[in-house]
C-alpha positions in Angstrom: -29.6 -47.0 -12.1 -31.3 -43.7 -11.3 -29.6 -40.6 -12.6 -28.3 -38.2 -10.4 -29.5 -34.3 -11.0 -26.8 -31.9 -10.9 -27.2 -29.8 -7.6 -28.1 -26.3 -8.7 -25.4 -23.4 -8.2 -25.9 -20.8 -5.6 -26.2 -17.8 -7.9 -28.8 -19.4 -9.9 -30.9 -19.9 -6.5 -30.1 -16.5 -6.1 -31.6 -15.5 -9.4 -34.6 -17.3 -9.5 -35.0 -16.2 -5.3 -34.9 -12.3 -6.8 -37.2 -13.2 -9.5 -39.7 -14.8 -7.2 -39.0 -11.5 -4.9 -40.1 -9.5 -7.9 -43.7 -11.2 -8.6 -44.5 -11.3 -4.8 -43.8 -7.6 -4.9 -45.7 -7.2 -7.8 -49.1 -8.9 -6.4 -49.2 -6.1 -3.8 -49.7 -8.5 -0.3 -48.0 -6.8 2.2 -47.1 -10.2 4.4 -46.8 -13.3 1.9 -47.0 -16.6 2.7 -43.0 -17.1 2.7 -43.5 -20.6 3.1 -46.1 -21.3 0.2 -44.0 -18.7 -2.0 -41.4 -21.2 -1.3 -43.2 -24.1 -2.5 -44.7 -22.4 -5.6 -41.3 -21.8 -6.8 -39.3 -24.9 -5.3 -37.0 -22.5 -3.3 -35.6 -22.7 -0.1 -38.0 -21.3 2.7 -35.1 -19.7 4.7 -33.5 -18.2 2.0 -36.7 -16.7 0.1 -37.6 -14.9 4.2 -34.1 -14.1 4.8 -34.1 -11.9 0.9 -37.8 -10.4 2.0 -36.4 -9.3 4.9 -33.7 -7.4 3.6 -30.3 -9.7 4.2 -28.0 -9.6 1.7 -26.6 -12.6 -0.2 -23.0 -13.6 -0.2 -22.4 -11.9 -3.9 -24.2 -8.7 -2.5 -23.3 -8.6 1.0 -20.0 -5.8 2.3 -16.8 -7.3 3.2 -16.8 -7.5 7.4 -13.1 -5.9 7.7 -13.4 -2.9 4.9 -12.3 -0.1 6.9 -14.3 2.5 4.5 -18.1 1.7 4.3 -19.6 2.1 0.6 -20.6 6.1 1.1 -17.1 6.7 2.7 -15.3 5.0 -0.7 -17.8 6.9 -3.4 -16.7 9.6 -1.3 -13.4 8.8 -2.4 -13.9 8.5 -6.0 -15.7 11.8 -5.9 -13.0 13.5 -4.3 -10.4 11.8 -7.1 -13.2 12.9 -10.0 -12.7 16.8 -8.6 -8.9 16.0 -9.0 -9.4 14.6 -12.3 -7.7 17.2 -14.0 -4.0 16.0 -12.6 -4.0 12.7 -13.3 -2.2 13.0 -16.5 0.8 14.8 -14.5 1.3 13.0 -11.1 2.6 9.8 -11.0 1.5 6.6 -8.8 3.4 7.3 -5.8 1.4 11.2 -5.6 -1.7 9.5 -6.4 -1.5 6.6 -3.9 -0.7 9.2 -1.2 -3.6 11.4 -2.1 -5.9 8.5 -1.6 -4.4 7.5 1.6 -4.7 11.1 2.8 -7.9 11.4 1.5 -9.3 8.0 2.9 -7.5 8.5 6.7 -9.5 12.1 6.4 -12.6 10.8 6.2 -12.1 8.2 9.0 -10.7 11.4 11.2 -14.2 13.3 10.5 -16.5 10.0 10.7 -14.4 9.2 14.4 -16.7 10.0 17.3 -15.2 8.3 20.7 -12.5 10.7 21.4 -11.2 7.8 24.4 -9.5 6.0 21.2 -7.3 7.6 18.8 -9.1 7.6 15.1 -8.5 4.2 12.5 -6.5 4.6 9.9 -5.7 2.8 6.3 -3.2 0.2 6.0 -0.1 0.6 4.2 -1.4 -1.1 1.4 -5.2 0.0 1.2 -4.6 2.7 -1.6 -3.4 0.2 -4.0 -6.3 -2.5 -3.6 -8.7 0.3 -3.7 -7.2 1.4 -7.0 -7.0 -2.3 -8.5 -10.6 -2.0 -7.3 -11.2 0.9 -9.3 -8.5 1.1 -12.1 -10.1 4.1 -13.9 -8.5 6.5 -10.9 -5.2 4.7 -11.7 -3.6 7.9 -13.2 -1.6 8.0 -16.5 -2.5 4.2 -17.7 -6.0 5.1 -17.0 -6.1 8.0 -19.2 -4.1 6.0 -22.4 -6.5 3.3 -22.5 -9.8 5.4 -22.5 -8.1 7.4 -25.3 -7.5 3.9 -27.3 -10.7 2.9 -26.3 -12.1 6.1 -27.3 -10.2 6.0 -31.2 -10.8 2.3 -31.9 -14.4 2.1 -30.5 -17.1 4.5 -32.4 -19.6 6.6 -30.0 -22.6 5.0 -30.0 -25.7 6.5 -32.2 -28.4 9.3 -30.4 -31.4 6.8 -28.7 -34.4 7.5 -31.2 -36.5 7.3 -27.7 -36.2 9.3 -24.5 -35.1 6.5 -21.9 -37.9 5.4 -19.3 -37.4 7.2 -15.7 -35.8 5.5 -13.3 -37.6 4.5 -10.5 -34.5 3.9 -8.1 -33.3 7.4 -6.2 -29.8 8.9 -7.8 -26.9 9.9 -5.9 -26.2 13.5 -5.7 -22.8 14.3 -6.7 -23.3 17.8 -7.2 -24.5 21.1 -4.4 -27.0 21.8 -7.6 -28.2 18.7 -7.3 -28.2 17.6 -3.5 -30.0 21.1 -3.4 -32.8 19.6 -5.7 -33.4 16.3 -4.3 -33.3 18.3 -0.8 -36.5 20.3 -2.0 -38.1 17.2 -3.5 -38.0 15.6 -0.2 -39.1 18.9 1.5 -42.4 18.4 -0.5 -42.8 14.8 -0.1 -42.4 15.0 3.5 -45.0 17.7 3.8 -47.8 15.2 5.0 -45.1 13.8 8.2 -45.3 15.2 11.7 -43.8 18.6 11.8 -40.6 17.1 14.3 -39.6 15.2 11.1 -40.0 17.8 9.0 -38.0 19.9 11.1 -35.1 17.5 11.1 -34.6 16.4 7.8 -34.8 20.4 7.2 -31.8 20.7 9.4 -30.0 17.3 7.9 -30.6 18.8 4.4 -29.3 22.0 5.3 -26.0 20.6 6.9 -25.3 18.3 4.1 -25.7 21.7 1.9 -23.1 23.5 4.2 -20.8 20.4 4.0 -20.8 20.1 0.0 -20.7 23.9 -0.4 -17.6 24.2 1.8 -16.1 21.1 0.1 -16.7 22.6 -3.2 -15.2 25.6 -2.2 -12.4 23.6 -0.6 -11.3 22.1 -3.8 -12.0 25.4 -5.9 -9.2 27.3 -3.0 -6.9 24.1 -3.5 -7.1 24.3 -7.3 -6.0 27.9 -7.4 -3.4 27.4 -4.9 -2.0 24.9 -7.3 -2.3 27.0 -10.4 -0.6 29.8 -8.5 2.3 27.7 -7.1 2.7 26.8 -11.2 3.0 30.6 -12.0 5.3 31.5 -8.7 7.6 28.6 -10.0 7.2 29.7 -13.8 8.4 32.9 -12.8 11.4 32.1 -10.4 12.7 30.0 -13.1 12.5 32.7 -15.5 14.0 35.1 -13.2 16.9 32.9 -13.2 17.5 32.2 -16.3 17.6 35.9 -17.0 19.9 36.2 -14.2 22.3 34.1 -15.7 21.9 31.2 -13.0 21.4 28.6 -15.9 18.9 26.2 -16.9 20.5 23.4 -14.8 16.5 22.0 -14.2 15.3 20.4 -11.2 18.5 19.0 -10.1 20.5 22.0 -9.8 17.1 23.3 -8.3 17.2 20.9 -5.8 20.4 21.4 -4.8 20.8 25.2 -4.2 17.6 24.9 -1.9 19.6 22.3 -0.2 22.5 24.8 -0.2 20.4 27.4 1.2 18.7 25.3 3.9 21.9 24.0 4.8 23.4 27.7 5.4 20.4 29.0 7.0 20.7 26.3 9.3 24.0 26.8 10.3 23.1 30.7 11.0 20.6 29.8 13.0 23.2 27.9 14.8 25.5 30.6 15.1 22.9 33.0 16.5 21.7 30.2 18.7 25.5 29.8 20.2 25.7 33.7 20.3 23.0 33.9 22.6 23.7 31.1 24.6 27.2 32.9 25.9 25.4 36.2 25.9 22.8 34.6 28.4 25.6 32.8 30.4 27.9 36.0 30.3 24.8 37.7 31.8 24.4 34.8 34.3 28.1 35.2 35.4 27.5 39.1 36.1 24.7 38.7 37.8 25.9 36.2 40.3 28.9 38.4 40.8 26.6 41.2 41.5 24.5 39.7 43.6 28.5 38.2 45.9 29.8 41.6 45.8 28.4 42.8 49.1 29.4 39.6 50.7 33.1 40.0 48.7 33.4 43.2 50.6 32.7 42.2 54.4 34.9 39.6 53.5 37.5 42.2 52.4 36.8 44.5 55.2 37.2 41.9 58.1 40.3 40.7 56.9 41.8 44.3 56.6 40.5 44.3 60.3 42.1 41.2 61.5 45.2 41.7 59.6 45.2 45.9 62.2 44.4 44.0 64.9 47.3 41.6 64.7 49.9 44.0 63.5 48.7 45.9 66.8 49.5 42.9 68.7 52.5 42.5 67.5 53.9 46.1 68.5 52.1 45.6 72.5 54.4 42.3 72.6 57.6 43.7 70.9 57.0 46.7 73.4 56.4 45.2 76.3 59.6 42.8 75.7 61.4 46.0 75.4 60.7 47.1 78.9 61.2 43.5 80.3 64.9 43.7 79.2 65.4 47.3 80.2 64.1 46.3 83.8 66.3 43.2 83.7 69.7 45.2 83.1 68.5 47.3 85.3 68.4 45.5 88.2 71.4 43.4 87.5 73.7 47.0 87.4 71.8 47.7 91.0 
């Protein structure tokens, strides 16, 4: 009975389809024969073109429904590595909602048809993001490089200087985005002069963008520190005072108080002004009836001559109807 070969796993394809990648690239033919490539190195044809051509493998590829692309989330993690100096303070709730904020930020600036409102994280992004990248994970984070850091010795100095890397680094600092800026300045000296001109321009917005950034987190960090002094000193103030040291509770609770009562003064005022506007309303529409109040007035003291006038003719005139009745009965 013939034996039956054991079909080969996709990542070793994959492995030996880079490492065929990597001699093809290393003869220096511009246009290989995919196809005899293929047979050399018993690998599938349309695979070995589709990695030539760029397409990613199922291992390598990006998730279809991320909501973040790769630059948006190492945009993240920079903007958690400026923060690194709280994580030993905040606690998982703060830090999940800084990386909420932080990620539904950079959708809002990347968002560019204004007929749709901008996408936003789900409720639950921050924490797969952070089980994705457990060394932003705050306090636990911190403990276990420091036991990592006690139990495992440093590493000895390399005798030799490590061979230059041929792949292009990430900037992650102004100092640096400034100096790979100028290094493609140079390199781009032979291109047309329209290129040059805008990669100038691109280089010098992405300077403006990590400058302000920079100074963005250096305003936010001495905001922070000067919240931490104004609190140092009101709880100093009243513990002087005699107010107690009661902690955050009592804290809490008289800015409750003080809410609360500035509230209901606000509500008082509100009501004062309320009857002071309708009190003003009532006196004005008396105002403005006051002319008609007075005609009204006027004609009635009229009427009321008038018939008192009436009333004297008839009483008179029945007078002299009597006096020429017995007057020509005594006749």
């Amino acid at each position: 009975m013939p034996s039956i070969e054991p079909k080969e796993s996709y990542e070793s394809v994959e492995t030996r389809i880079q490492a065929a990648i990597e001699v093809l690239r290393a003869r220096g033919e511009e246009n290989p024969n995919i196809a005899a490539a293929a047979r050399e190195f018993k690998l599938p044809p349309q695979r070995l073109r589709a990695r030539w051509g760029g397409r990613h493998s199922k291992k390598t590829r990006p998730a279809s429904n991320r909501k973040l692309t790769e630059e948006q989330e190492l945009a993240v993690c920079l903007y958690l590595d400026r923060l690194g100096g709280a994580t030993t303070t905040e606690t998982s709730s703060t830090r999940l909602e800084m990386v909420t904020g932080c990620a539904n930020g950079i959708l809002q600036r990347a968002h560019t048809d204004p007929s749709i409102p901008a996408p936003v994280v789900g409720e639950h992004w921050a924490r797969r993001f952070l089980a994705r990248h457990p060394e932003y994970c705050a306090v636990e984070a911190d403990r276990k490089n420091a036991r990592d850091r006690a139990v495992t010795p440093p590493p000895p100095p390399p005798t030799t200087p490590p061979p230059p890397c041929s792949s292009p680094q990430i900037p992650l600092t102004v100092r640096s985005l400034k100096r790979q800026g100028e290094d493609l300045e140079r390199e781009a000296a032979a291109l047309p002069p329209i290129f040059q001109r805008r990669l100038k321009a691109v280089i010098k917005g992405a300077l403006m963008q990590a400058q302000s950034g920079a100074q963005a987190f250096a305003d936010l960090a001495n905001t922070k520190a000067a919240e931490k002094a104004r609190a140092t000193r009101q709880r100093s103030r009243r513990t002087a005072q005699g107010g107690g040291g009661g902690g955050g509770v009592l804290c809490a609770d008289e800015s409750r108080n003080r809410v609360k009562s500035k509230e209901a003064e606000e509500l008082q005022k509100a009501e004062a002004a309320l009857l002071r506007a309708q009190h003003a309303l009532k006196k004005a529409e008396h105002a403005e009836q006051q002319p008609f109040l007075e005609k009204v007035k006027e004609h009635r003291k009229q009427m009321r001559t008038s018939h008192s006038y009436q009333r004297k003719m008839m009483k008179a005139l029945c007078v002299e109807i009597r006096t020429e009745g017995w007057r020509r009965r005594c006749v």
